[in-house]
N, CA, C and O atoms as a DFTB+ gen file, in Angstrom:
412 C
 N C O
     1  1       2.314       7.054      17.679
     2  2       3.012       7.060      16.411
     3  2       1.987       7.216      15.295
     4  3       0.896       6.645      15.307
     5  1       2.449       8.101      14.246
     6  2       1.280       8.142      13.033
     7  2       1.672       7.138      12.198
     8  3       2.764       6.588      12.053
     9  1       0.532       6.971      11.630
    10  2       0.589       5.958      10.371
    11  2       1.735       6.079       9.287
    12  3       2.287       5.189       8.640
    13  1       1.908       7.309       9.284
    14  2       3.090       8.233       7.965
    15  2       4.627       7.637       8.711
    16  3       5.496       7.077       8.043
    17  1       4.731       7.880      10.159
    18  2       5.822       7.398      10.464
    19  2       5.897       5.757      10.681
    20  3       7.004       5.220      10.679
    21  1       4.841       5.068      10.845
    22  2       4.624       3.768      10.947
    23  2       5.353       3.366       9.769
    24  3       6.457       2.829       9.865
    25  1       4.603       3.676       8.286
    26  2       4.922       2.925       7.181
    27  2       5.839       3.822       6.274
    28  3       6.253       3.452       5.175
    29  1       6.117       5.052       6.852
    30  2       7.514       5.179       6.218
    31  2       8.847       4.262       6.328
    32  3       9.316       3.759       7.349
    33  1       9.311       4.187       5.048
    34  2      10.739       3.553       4.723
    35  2      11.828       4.726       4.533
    36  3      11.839       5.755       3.858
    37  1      12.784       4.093       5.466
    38  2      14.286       5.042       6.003
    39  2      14.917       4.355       4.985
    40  3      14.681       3.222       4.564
    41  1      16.030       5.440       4.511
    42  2      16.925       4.775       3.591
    43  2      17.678       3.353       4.093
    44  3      18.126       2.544       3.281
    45  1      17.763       3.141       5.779
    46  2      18.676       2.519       6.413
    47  2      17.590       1.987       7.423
    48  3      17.679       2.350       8.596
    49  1      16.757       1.302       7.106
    50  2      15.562       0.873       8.348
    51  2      16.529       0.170       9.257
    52  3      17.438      -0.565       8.871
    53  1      16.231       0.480      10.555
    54  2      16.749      -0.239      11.674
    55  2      15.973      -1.859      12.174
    56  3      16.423      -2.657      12.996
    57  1      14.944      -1.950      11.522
    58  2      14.217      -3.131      11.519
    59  2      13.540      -3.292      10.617
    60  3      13.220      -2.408       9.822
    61  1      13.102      -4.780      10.563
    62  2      12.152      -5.233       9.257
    63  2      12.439      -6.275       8.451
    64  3      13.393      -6.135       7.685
    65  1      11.825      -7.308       8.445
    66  2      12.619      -8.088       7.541
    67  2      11.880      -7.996       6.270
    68  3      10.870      -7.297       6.357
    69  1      12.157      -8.619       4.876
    70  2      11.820      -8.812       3.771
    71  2      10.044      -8.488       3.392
    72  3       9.212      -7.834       2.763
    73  1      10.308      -9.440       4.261
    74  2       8.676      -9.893       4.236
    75  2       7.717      -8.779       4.874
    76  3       6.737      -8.294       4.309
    77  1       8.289      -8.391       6.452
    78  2       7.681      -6.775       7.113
    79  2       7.523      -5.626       6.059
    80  3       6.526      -4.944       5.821
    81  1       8.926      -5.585       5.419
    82  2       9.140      -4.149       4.273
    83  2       7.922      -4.363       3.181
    84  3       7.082      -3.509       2.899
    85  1       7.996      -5.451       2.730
    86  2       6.676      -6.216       1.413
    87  2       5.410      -5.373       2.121
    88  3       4.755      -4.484       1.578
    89  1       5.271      -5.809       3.260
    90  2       3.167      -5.717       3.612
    91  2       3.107      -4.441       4.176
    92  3       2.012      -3.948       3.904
    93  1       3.978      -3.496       5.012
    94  2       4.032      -1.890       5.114
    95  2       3.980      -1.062       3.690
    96  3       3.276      -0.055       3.609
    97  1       4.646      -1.464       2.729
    98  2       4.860      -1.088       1.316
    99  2       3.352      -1.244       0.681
   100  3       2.658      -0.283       0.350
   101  1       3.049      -2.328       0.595
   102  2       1.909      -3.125       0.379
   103  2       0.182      -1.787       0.913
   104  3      -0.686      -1.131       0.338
   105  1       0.643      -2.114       2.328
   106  2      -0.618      -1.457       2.874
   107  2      -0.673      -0.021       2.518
   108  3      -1.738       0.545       2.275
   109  1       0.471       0.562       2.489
   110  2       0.927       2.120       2.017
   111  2       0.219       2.598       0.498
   112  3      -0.536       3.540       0.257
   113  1       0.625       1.848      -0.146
   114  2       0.548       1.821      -1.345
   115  2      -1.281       1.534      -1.690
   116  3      -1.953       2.090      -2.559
   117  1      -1.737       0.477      -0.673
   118  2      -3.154       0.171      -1.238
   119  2      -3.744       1.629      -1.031
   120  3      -4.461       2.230      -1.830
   121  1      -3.165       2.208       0.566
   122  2      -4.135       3.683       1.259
   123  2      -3.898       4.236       0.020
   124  3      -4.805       3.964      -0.766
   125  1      -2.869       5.024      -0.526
   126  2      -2.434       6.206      -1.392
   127  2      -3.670       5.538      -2.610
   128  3      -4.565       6.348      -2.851
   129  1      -3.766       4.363      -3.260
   130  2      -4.215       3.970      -4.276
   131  2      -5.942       4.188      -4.250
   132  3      -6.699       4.494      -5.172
   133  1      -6.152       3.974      -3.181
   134  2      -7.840       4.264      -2.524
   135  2      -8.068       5.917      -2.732
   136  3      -8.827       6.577      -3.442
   137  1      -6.845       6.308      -1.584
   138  2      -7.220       7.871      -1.641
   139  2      -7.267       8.312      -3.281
   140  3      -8.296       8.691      -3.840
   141  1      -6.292       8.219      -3.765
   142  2      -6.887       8.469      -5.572
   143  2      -7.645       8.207      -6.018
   144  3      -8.612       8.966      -6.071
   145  1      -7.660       6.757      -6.709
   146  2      -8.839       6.488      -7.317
   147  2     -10.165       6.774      -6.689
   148  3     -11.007       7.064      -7.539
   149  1     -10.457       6.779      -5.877
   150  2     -12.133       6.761      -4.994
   151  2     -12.334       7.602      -4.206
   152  3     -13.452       7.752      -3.713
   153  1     -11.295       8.360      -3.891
   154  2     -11.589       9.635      -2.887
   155  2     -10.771      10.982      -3.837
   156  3     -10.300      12.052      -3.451
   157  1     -10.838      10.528      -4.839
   158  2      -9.730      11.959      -5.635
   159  2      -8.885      12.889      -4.763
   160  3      -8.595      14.079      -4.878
   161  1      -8.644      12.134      -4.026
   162  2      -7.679      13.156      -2.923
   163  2      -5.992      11.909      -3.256
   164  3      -5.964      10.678      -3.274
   165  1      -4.655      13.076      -3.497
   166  2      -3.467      12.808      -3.321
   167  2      -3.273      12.583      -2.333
   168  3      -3.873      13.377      -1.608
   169  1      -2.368      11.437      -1.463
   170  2      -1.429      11.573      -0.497
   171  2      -0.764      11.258      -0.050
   172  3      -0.627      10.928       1.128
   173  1       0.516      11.274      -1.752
   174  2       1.655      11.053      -1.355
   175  2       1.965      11.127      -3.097
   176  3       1.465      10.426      -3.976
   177  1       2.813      12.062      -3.204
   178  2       3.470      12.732      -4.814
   179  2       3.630      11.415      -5.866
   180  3       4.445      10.516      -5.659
   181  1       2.502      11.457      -7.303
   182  2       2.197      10.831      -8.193
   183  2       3.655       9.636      -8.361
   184  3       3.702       8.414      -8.221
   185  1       4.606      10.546      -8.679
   186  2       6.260       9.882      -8.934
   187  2       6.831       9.223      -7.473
   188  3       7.680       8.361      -7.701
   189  1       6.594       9.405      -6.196
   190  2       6.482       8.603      -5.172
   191  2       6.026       7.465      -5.151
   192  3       6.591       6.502      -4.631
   193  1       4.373       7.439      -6.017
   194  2       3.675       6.376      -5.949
   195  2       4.312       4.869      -6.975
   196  3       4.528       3.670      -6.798
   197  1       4.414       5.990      -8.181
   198  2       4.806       5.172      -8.996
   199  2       6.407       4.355      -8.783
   200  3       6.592       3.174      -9.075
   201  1       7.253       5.097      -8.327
   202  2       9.026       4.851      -7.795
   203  2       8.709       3.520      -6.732
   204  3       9.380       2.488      -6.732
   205  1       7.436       3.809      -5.758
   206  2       7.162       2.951      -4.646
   207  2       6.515       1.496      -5.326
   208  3       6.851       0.372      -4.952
   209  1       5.610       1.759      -6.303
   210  2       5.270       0.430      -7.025
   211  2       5.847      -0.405      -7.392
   212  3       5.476      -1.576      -7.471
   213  1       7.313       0.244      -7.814
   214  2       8.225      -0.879      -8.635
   215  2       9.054      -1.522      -7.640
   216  3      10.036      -2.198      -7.949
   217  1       8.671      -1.321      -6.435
   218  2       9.678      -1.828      -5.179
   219  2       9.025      -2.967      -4.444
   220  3       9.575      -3.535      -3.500
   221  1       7.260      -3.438      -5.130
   222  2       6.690      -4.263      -4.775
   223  2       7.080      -5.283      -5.078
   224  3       7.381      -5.374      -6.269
   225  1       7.257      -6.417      -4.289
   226  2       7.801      -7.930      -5.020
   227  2       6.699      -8.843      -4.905
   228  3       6.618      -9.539      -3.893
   229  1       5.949      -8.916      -5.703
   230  2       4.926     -10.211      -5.400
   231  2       5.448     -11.576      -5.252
   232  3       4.754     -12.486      -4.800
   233  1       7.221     -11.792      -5.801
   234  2       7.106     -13.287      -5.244
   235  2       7.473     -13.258      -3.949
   236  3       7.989     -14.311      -3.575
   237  1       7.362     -12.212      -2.950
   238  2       7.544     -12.455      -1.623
   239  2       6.657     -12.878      -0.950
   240  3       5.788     -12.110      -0.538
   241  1       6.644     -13.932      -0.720
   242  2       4.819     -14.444       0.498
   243  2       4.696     -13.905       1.691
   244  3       5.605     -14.118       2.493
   245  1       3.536     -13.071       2.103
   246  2       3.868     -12.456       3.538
   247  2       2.995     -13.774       4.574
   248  3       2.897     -13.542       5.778
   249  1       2.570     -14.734       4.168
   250  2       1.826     -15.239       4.801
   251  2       0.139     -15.278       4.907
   252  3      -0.646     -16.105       5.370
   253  1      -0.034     -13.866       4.191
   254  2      -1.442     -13.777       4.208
   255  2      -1.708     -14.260       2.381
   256  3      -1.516     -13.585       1.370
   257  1      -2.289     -15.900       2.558
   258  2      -2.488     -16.163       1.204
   259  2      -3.269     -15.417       0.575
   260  3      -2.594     -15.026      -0.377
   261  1      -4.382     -14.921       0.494
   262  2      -5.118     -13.845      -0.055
   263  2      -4.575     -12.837      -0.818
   264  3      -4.697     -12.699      -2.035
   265  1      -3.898     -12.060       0.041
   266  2      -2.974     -11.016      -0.161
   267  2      -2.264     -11.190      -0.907
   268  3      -2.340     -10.342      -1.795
   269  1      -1.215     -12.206      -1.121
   270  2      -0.290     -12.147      -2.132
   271  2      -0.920     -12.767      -2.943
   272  3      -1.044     -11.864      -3.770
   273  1      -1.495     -13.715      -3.432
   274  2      -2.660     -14.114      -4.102
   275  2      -2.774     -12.723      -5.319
   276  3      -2.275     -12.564      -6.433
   277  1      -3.652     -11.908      -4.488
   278  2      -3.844     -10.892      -4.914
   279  2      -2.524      -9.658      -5.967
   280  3      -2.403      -9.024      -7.015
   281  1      -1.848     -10.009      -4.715
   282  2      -0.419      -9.064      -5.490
   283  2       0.092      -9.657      -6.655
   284  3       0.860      -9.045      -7.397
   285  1      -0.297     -10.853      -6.876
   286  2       0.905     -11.763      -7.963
   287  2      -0.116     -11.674      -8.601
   288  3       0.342     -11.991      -9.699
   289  1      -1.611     -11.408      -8.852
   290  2      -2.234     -11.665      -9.844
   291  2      -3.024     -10.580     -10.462
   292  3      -3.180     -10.372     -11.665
   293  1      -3.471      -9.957      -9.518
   294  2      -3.994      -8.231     -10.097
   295  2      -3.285      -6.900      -9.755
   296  3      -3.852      -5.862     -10.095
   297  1      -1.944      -6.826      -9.030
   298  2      -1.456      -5.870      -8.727
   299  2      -0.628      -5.930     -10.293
   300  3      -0.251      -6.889     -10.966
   301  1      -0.530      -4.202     -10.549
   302  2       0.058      -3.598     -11.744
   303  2       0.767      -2.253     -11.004
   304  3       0.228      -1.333     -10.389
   305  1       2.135      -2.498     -11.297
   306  2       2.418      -1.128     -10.971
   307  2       2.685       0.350     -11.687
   308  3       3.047       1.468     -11.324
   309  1       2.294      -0.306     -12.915
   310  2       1.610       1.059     -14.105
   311  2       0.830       1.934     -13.527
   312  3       1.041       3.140     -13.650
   313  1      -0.317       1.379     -12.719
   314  2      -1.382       2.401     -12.300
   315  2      -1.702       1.982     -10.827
   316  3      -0.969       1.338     -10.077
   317  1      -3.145       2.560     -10.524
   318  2      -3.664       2.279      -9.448
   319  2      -4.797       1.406      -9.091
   320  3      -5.136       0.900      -8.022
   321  1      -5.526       1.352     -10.860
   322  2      -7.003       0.636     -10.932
   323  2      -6.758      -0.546      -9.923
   324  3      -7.572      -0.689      -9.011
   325  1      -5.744      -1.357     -10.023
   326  2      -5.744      -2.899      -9.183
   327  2      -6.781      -2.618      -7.832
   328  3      -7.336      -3.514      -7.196
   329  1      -6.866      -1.523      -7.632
   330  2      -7.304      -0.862      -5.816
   331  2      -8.904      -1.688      -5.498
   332  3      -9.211      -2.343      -4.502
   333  1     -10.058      -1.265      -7.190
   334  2     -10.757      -1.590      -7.471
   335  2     -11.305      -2.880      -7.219
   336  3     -12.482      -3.161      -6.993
   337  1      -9.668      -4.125      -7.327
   338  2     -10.405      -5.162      -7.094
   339  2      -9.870      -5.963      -5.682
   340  3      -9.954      -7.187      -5.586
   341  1      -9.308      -5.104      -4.601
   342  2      -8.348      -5.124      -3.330
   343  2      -9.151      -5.928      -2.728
   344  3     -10.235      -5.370      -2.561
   345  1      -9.127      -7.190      -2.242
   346  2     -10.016      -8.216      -1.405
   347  2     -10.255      -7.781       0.074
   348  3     -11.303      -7.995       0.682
   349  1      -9.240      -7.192       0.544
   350  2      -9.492      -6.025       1.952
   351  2      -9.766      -5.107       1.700
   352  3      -8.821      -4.405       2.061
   353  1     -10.914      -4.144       1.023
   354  2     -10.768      -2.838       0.700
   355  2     -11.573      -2.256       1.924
   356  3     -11.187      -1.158       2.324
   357  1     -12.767      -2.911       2.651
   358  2     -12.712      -2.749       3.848
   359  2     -11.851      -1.966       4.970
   360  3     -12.103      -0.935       5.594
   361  1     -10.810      -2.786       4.993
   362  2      -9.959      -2.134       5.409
   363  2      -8.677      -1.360       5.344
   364  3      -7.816      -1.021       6.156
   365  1      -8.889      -1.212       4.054
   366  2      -7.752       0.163       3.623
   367  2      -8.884       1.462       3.672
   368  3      -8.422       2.577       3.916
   369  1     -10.073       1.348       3.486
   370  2     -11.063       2.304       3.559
   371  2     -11.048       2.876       5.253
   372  3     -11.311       4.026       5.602
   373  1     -10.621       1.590       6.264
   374  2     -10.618       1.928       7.387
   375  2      -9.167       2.787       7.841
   376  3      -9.088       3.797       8.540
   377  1      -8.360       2.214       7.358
   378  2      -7.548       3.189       7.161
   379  2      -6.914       4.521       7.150
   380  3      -6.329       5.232       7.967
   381  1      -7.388       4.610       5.419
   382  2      -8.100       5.921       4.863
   383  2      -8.556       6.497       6.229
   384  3      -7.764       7.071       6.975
   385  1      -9.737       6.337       6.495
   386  2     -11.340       6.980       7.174
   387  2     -10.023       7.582       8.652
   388  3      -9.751       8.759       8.889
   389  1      -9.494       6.446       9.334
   390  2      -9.031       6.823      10.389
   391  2      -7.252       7.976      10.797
   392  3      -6.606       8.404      11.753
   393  1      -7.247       7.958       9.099
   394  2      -5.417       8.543       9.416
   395  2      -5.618       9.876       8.219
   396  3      -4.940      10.866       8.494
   397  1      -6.507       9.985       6.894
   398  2      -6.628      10.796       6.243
   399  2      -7.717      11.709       6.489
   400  3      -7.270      12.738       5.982
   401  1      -8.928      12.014       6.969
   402  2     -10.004      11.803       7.204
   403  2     -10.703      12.560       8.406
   404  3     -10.266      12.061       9.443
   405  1     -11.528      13.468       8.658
   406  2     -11.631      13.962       9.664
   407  2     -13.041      12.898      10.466
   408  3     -13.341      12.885      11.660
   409  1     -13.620      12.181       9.447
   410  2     -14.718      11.626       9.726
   411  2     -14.562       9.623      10.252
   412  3     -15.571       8.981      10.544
């Protein structure tokens, strides 16, 4: 399975709860935000990104305190800068490197 079909959202997901939809959204959103800001590469249409931001809920806790930590306090869904200060960027870079990336 690719990553694109992994963390794509169906109008009618057959699974997922609240909290699943939050951190797929979440991780989606950090890749696309990396690939822009820091790799000037698109991938996934500007008005996608932005339509997909406003669907983030930071008061949802996924469990990973960090993470939402993070979402409730530096995520903006105006832009992308928040990417800059992503406490896993590690691994959205791994990500990136392994699903966008020939290298």
């Amino acid at each position: 399975m690719s990553l694109e079909k992994f963390l794509e959202e169906n109008q009618s997901p057959v699974w997922g709860s609240e909290i699943e939809k939050q951190v797929r959204l979440r991780i989606r959103l950090s890749v696309a935000a990396y690939a822009y800001e820091m790799c000037d590469e698109s991938i996934m249409p500007d008005a996608d990104f932005d339509a997909q931001c406003l669907l983030i809920d930071p008061s949802i806790e996924t469990g990973n305190k960090k993470m939402d930590k993070f979402f409730k306090e530096k995520f903006n869904p105006s832009t992308g800068q928040w990417i800059h200060k992503h406490p896993e960027l590690t691994g959205i870079i791994h990500i990136y490197k392994s699903y966008y990336t020939n290298t």
